[in-house]
LUMKEVEX-347358 format. One record per residue (C-alpha): x negated, z negated, y negated; residue in three letters. Coordinates in steps of 0.2 Angstrom, whole numbers, plus 5000, padded with zeros to 4 digits. Layout:
residues N
ATOM:c1:c3:c2:type
ATOM:X:Z:Y:Ala
...
END
This chain:
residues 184
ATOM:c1:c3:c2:type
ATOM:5145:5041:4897:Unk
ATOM:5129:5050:4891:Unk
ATOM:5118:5061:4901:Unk
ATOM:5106:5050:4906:Unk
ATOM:5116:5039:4915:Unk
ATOM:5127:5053:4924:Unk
ATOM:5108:5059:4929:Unk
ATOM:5106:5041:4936:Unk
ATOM:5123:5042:4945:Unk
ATOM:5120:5057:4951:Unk
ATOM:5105:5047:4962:Unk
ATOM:5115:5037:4969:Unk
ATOM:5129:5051:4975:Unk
ATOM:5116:5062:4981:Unk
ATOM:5110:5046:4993:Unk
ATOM:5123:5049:5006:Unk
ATOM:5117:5070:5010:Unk
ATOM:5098:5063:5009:Unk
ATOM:5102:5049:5023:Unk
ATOM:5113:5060:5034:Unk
ATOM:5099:5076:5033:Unk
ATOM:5084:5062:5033:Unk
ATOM:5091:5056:5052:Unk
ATOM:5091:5073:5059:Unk
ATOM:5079:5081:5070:Unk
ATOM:5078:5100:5065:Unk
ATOM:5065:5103:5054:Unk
ATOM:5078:5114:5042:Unk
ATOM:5087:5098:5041:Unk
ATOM:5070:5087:5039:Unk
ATOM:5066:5101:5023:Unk
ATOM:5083:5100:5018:Unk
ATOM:5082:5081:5018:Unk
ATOM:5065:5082:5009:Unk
ATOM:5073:5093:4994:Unk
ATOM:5089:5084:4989:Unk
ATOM:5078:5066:4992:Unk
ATOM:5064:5077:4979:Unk
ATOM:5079:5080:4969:Unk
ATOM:5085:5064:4965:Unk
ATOM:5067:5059:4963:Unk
ATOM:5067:5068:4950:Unk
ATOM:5081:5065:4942:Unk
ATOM:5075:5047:4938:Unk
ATOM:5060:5055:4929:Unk
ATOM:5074:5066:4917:Unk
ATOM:5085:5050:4915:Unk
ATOM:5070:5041:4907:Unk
ATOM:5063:5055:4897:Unk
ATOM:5080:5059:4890:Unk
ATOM:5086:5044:4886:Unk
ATOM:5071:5039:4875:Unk
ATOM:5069:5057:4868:Unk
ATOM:5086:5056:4863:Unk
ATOM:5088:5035:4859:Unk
ATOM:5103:5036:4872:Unk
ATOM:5095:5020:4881:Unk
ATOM:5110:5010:4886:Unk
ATOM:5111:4991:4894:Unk
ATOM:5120:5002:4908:Unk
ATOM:5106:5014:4910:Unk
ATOM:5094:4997:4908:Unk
ATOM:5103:4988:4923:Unk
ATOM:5109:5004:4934:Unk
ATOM:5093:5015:4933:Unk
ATOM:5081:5000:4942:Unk
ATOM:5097:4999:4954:Unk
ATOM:5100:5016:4960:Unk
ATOM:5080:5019:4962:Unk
ATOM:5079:5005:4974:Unk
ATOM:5092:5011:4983:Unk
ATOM:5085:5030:4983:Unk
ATOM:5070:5022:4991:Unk
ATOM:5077:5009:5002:Unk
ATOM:5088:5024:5011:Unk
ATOM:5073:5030:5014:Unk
ATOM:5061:5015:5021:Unk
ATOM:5074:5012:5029:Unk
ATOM:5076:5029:5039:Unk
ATOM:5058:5032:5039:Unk
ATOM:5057:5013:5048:Unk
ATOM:5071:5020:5062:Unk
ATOM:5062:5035:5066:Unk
ATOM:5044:5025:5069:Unk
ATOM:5037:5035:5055:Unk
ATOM:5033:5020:5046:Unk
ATOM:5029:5001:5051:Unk
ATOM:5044:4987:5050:Unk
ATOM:5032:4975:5040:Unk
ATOM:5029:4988:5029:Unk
ATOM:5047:4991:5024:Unk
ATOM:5055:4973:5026:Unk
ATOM:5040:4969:5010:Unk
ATOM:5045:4982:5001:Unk
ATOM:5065:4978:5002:Unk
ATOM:5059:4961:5001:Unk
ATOM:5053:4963:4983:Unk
ATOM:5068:4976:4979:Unk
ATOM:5080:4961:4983:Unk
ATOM:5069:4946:4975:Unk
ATOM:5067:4958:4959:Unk
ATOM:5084:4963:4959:Unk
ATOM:5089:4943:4963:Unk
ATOM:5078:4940:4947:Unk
ATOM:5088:4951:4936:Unk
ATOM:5104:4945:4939:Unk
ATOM:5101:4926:4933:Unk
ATOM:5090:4935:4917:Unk
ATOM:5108:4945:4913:Unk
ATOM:5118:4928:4919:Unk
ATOM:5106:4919:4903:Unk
ATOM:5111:4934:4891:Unk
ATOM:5094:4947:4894:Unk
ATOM:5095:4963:4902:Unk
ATOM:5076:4966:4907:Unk
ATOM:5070:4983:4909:Unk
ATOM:5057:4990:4922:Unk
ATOM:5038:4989:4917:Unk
ATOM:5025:4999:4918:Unk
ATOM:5019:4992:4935:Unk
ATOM:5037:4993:4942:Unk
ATOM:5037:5012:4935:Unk
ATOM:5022:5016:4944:Unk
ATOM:5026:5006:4959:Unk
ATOM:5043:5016:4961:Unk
ATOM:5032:5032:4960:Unk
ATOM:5019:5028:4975:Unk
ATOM:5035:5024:4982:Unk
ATOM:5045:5040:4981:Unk
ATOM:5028:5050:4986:Unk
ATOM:5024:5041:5002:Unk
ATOM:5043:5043:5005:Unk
ATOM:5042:5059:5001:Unk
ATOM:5023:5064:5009:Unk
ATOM:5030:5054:5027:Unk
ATOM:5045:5064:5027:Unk
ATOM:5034:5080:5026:Unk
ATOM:5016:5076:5036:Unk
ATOM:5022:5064:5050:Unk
ATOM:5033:5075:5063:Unk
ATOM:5049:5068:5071:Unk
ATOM:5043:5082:5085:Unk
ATOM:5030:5092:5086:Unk
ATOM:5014:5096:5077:Unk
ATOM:5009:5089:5059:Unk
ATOM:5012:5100:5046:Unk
ATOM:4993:5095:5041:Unk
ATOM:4987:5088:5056:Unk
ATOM:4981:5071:5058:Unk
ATOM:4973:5074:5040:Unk
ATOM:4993:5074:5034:Unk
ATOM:4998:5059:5044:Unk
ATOM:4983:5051:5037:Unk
ATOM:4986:5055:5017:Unk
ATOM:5005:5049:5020:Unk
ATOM:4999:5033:5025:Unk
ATOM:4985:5030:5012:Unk
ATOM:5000:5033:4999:Unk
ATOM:5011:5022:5011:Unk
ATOM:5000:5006:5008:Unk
ATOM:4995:5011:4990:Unk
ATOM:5015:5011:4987:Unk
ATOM:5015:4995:4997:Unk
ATOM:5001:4987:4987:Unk
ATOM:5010:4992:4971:Unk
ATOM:5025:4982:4977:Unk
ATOM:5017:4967:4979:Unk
ATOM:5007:4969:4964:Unk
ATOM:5022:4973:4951:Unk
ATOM:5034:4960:4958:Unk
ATOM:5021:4945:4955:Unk
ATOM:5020:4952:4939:Unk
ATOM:5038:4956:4936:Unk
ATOM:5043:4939:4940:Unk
ATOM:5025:4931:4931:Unk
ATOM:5029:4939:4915:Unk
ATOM:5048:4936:4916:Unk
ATOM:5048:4919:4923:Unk
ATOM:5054:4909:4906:Unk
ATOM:5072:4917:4916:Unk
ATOM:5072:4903:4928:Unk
ATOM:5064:4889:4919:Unk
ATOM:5084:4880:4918:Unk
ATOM:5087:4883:4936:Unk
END
């Protein structure tokens, strides 16, 4: 297995820390959440960037990296969603896209194609991981805002611009893929 895809699993393993800091309270635990969360953020940026440095881009790494960012993010709309910090609406269009995207790739592998994030999807996943990331920070589980209603604000602007992106990349994803499902 090359590096790349360690990096990618590597995301998924950190998942179960990030989910069990993210729910509690404490603000060490909310920064400690925030970190090993900003960690595997990252670590989708270096699985990328080294596999096409390095031409180590694997059907595994094609199939697994989309997977284990969605389920990065999804831990975290879904935690952010418990803890009020963000709307239910909000997260069940997000997860709603993740699972019709993710529905979508699984007849294109069934037909022989493995079909890799686009740009849109990149971008998309990006928006998300910073509103993830900016709510976790700028909208309190207790007491004051880090940045006052300023913060709370700015998390929310990234929130919808994530949300738009969504919407906007999965009509596209499944615009410029749908020859996948013209046999069904």
């Amino acid at each position: 297995m090359n590096l790349p895809n360690k990096l990618t699993l590597l995301r998924v393993c950190m998942i179960p820390l990030f989910v069990i800091l993210a729910r509690m309270s404490p603000l060490w635990a909310q920064c400690a959440a925030v970190a090993v969360y900003g960690l595997a953020c990252l670590t989708d940026l270096f699985d990328g960037r080294i596999a096409r440095s390095r031409n180590l881009i694997t059907d595994f790494g094609k199939f697994m990296d989309p997977i284990a960012d969605k389920l990065l993010v999804m831990s975290a709309l879904i935690v952010l969603t418990a803890q009020g910090r963000m709307p239910d609406w909000v997260c069940i269009l997000m997860l709603a896209r993740e699972f019709l995207v993710s529905g979508f790739r699984l007849v294109a592998v069934e037909n022989g194609r493995v079909i890799a994030a686009g740009p849109l999807g990149k971008l998309k996943t990006v928006f998300q991981m910073s509103a993830t990331i900016a709510l976790m920070l700028l909208v309190p589980l207790e007491g004051k805002a880090l940045l006052g209603q300023f913060g709370i604000t700015l998390a929310n602007v990234l929130l919808y611009i994530a949300l738009a992106l969504t919407v906007i990349s999965g009509a596209d994803y499944l615009i410029r893929n749908r020859d996948c499902i013209k046999d069904m």
